[in-house]
ZADO-1210 file (C-alpha; in nm, 4 decimals, padded with zeros to 6 digits):
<atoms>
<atom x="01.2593" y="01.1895" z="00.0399" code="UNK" pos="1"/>
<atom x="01.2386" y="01.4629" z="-00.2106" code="UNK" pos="2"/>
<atom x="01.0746" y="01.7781" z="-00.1355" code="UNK" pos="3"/>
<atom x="00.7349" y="01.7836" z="-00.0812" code="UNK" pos="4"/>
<atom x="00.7000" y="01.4639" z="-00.1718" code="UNK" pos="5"/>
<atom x="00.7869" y="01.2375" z="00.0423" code="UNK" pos="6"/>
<atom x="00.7929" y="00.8315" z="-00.0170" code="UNK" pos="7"/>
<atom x="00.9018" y="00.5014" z="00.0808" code="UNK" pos="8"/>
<atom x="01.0397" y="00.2165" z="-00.1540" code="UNK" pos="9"/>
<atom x="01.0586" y="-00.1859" z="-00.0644" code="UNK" pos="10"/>
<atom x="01.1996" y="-00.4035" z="-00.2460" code="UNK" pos="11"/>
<atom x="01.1742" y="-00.7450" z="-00.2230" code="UNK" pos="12"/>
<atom x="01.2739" y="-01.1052" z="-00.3627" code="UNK" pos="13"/>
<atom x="00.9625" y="-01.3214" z="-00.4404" code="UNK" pos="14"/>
<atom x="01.0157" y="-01.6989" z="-00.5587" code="UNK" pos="15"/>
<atom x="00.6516" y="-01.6489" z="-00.7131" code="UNK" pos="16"/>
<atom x="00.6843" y="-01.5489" z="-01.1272" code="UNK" pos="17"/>
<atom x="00.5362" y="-01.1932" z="-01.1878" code="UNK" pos="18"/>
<atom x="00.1917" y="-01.3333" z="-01.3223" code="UNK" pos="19"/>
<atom x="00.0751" y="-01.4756" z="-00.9811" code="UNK" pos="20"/>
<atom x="00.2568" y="-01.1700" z="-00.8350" code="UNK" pos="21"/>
<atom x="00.0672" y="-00.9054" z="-01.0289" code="UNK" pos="22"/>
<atom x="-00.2457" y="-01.1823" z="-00.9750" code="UNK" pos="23"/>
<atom x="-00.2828" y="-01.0683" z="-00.5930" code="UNK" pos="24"/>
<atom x="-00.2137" y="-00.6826" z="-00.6596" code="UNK" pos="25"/>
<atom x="-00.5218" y="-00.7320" z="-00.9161" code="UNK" pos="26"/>
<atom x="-00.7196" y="-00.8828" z="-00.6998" code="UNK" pos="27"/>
<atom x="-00.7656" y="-00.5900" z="-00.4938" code="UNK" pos="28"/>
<atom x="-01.0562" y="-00.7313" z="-00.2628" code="UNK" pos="29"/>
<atom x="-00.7744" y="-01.0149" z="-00.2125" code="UNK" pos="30"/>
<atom x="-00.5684" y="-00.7014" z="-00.0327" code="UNK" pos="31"/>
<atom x="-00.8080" y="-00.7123" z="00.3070" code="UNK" pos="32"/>
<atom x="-00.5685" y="-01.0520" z="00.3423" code="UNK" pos="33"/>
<atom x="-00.2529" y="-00.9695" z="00.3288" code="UNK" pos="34"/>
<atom x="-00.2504" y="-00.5380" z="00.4185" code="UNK" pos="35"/>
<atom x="-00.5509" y="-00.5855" z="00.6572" code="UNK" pos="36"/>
<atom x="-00.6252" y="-00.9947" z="00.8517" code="UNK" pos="37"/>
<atom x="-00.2508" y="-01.0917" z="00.8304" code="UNK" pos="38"/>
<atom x="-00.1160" y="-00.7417" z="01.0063" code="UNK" pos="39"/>
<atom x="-00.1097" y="-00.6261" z="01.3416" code="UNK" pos="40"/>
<atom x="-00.4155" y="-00.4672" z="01.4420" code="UNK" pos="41"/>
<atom x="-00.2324" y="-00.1310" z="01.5268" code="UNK" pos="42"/>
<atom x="-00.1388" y="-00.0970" z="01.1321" code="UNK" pos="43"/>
<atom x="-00.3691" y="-00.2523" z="00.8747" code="UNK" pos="44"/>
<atom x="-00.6865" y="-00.2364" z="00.6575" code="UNK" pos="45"/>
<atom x="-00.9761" y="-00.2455" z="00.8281" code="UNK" pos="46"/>
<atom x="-01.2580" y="-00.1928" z="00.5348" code="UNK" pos="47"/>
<atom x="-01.2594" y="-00.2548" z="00.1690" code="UNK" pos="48"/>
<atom x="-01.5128" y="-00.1891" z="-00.0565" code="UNK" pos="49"/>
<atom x="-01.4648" y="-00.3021" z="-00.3909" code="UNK" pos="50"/>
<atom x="-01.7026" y="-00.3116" z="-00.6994" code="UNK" pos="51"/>
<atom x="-01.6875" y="-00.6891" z="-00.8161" code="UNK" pos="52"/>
<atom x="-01.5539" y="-00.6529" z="-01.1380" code="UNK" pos="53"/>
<atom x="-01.1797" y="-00.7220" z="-01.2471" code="UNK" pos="54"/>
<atom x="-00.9273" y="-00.4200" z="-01.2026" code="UNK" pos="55"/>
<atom x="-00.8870" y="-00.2010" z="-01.4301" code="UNK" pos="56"/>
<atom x="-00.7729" y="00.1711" z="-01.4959" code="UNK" pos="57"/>
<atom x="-01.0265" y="00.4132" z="-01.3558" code="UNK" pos="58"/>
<atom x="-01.1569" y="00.1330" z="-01.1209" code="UNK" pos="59"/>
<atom x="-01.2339" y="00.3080" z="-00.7938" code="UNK" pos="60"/>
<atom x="-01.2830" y="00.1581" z="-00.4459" code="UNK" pos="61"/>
<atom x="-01.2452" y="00.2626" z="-00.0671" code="UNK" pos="62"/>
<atom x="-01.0705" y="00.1425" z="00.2256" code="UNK" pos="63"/>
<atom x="-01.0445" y="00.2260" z="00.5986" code="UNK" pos="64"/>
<atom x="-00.7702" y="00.1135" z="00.8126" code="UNK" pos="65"/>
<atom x="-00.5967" y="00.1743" z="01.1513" code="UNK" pos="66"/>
<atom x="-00.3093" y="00.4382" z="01.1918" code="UNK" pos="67"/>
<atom x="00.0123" y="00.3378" z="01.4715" code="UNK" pos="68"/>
<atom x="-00.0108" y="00.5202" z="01.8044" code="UNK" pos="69"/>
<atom x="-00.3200" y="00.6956" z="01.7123" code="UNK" pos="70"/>
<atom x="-00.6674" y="00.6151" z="01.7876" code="UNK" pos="71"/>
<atom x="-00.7942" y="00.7753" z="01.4491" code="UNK" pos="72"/>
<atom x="-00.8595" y="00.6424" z="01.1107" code="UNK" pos="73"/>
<atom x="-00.7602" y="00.6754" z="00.7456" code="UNK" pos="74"/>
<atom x="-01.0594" y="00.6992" z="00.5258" code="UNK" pos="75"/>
<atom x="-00.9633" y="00.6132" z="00.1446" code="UNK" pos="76"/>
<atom x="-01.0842" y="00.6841" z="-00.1595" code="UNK" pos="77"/>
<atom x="-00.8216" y="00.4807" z="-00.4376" code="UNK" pos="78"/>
<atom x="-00.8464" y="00.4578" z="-00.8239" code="UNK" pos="79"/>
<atom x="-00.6097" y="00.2173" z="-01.0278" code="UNK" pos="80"/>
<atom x="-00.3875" y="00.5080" z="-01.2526" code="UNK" pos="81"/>
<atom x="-00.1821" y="00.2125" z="-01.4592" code="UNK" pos="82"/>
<atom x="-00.1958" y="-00.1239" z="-01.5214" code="UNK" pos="83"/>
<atom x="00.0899" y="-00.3360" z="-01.7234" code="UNK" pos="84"/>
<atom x="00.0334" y="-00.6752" z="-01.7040" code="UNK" pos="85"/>
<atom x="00.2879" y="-00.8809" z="-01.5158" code="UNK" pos="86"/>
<atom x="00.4772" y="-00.5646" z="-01.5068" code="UNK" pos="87"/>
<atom x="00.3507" y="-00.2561" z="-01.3391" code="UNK" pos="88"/>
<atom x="00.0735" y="-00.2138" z="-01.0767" code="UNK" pos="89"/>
<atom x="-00.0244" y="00.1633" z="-00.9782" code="UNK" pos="90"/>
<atom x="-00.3522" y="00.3705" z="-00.7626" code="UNK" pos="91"/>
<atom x="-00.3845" y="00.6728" z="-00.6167" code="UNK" pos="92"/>
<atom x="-00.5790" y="00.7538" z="-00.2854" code="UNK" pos="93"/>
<atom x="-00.6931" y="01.0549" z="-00.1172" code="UNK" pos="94"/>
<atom x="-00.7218" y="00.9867" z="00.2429" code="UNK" pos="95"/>
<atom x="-00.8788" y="01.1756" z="00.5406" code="UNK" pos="96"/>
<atom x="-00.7876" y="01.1322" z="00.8957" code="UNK" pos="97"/>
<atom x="-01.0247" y="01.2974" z="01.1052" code="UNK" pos="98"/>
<atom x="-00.8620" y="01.4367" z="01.3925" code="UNK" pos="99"/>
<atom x="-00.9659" y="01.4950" z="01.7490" code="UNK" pos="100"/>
<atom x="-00.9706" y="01.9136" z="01.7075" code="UNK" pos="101"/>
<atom x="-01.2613" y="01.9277" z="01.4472" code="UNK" pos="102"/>
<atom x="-01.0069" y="01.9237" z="01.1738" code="UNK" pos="103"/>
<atom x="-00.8771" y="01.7103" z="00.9169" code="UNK" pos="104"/>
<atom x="-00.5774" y="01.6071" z="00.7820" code="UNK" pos="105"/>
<atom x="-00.6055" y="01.5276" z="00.3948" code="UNK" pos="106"/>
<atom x="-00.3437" y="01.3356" z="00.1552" code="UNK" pos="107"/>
<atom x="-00.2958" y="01.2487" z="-00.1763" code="UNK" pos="108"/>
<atom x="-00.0585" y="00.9229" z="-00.2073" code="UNK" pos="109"/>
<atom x="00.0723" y="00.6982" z="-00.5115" code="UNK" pos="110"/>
<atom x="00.1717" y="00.3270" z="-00.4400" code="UNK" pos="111"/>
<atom x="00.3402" y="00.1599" z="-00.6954" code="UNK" pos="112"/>
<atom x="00.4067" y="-00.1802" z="-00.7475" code="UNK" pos="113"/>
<atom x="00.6779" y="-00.3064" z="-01.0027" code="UNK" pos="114"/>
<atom x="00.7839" y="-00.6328" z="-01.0937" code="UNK" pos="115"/>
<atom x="01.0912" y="-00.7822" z="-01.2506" code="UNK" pos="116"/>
<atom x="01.1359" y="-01.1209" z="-01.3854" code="UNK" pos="117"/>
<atom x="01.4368" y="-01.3395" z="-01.1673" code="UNK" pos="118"/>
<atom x="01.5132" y="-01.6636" z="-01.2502" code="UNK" pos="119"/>
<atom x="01.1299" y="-01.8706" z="-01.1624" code="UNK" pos="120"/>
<atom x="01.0292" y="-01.5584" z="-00.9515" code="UNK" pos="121"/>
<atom x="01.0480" y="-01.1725" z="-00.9321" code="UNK" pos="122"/>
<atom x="01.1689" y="-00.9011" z="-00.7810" code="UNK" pos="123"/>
<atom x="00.9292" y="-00.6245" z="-00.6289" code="UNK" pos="124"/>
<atom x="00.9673" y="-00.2792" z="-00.5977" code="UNK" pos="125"/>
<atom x="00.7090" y="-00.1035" z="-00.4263" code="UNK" pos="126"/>
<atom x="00.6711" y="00.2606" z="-00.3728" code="UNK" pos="127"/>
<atom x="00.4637" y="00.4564" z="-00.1874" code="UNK" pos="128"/>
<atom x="00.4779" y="00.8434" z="-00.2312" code="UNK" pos="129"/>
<atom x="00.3420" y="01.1409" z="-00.1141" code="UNK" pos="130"/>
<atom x="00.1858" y="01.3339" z="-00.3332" code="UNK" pos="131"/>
<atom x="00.0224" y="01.6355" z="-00.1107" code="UNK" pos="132"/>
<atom x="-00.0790" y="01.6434" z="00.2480" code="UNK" pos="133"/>
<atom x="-00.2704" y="01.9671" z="00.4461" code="UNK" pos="134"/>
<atom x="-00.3557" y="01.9643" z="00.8069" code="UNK" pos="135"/>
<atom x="-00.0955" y="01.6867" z="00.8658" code="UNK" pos="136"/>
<atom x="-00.0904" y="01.5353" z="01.2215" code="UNK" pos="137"/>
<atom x="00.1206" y="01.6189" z="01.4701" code="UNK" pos="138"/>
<atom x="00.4321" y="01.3535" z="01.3861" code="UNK" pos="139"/>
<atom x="00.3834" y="01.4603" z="01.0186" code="UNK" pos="140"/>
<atom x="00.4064" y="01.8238" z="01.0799" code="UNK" pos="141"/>
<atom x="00.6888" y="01.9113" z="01.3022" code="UNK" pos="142"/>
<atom x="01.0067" y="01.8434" z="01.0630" code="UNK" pos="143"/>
<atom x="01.2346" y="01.6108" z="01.2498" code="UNK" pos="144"/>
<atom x="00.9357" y="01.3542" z="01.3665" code="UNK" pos="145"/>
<atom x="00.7872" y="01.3554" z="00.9983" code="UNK" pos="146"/>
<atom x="01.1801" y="01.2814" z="00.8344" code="UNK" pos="147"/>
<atom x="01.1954" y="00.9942" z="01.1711" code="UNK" pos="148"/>
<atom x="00.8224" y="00.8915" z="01.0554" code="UNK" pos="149"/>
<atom x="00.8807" y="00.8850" z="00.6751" code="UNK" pos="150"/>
<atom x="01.2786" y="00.7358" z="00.7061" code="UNK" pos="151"/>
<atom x="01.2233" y="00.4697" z="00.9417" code="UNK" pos="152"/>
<atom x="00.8435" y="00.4144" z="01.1259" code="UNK" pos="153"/>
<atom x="00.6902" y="00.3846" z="00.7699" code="UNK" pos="154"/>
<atom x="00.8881" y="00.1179" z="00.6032" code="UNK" pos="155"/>
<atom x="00.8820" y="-00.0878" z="00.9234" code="UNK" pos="156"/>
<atom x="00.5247" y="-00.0854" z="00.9232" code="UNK" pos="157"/>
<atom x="00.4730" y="-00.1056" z="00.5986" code="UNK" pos="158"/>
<atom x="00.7216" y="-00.4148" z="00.5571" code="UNK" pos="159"/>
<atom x="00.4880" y="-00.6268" z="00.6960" code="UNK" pos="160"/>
<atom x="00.2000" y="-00.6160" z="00.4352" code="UNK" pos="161"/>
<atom x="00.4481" y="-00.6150" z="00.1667" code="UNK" pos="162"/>
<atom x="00.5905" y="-00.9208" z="00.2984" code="UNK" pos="163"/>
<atom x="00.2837" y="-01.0547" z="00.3305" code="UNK" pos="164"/>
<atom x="00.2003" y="-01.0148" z="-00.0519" code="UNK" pos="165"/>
<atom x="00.5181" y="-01.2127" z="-00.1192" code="UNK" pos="166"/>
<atom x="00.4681" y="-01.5169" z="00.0759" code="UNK" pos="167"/>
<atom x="00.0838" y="-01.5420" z="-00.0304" code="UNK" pos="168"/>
<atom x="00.2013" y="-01.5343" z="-00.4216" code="UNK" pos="169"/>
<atom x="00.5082" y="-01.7674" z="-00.3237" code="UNK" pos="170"/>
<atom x="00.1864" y="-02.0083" z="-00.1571" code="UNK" pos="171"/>
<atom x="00.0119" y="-01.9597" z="-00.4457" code="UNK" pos="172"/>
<atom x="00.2968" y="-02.0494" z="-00.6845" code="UNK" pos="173"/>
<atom x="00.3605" y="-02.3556" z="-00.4912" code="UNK" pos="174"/>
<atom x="00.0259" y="-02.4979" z="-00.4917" code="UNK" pos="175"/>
<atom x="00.0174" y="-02.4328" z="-00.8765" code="UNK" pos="176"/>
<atom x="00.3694" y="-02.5978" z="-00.8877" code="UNK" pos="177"/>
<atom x="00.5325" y="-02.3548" z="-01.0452" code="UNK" pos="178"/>
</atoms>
């Protein structure tokens, strides 16, 4: 955590090569799966909307999804920022959280994907950063819940989709025996 901006980074070990790897991050109605149906209800996409078209840079698209302890939801607006194939994966949302006192809280955020050739898989890196936030909620305003939020409660509920992504493109990899 830096600042202002504040972010989260996973990495993980994938026995799928990058191609089928950056195959499900391109595939972005494909993300419902594994960062919405596969998670726990309390934490995970709820909506996509996608144009049907491949990704690209510029694409835009828009997501909803459930928020832990909280009976509100994130509203999204994403657009794909940079695209390397087999390489590099990047979009940047602006979400709204309307909250309860007629108010809402509004965020800018930048998840990154990277991948790294290993042996017949990859390694991931995937960040997920900050950018600006106003009217945060309550556990991202006061300073020692948001550094307890952002050090630990986000990358344990965040693990899970990013796991999720792995095993899929392992799946994948295996059914194209490769």
């Amino acid at each position: 955590m830096n600042g202002n901006k504040l972010s989260v980074t996973l990495n993980g070990t994938c026995h799928a090569p990058p191609d089928v790897v950056y195959q499900f991050l391109t595939d972005i109605p494909g993300h419902i799966h594994w960062a919405g149906e596969q998670q726990p209800g309390y934490f995970r996409l709820l909506s996509l909307d996608v144009p049907q078209r491949e990704a690209e840079v510029g694409l835009e698209f828009e997501s909803t999804g459930s928020i832990p302890g909280s009976r509100h939801r994130f509203q999204d607006k994403s657009r794909v920022t940079e695209m390397i194939p087999n390489k590099l994966f990047e979009f940047r949302t602006d979400s709204t959280v309307e909250l309860s006192d007629s108010r809402a809280m509004e965020a800018e955020y930048v998840h990154r994907y990277e991948l790294f050739p290993d042996g017949d898989g990859c390694r991931v890196k995937y960040t997920f950063r900050q950018e600006k936030v106003s009217n945060p909620m309550l556990r991202l305003a006061l300073p020692i819940v948001r550094t307890m939020t952002w050090k630990f409660g986000m990358p344990f509920m965040m693990k899970g989709g990013f796991n999720n992504l792995l095993h899929d493109a392992e799946r994948q990899a295996s059914r194209n025996g490769r």
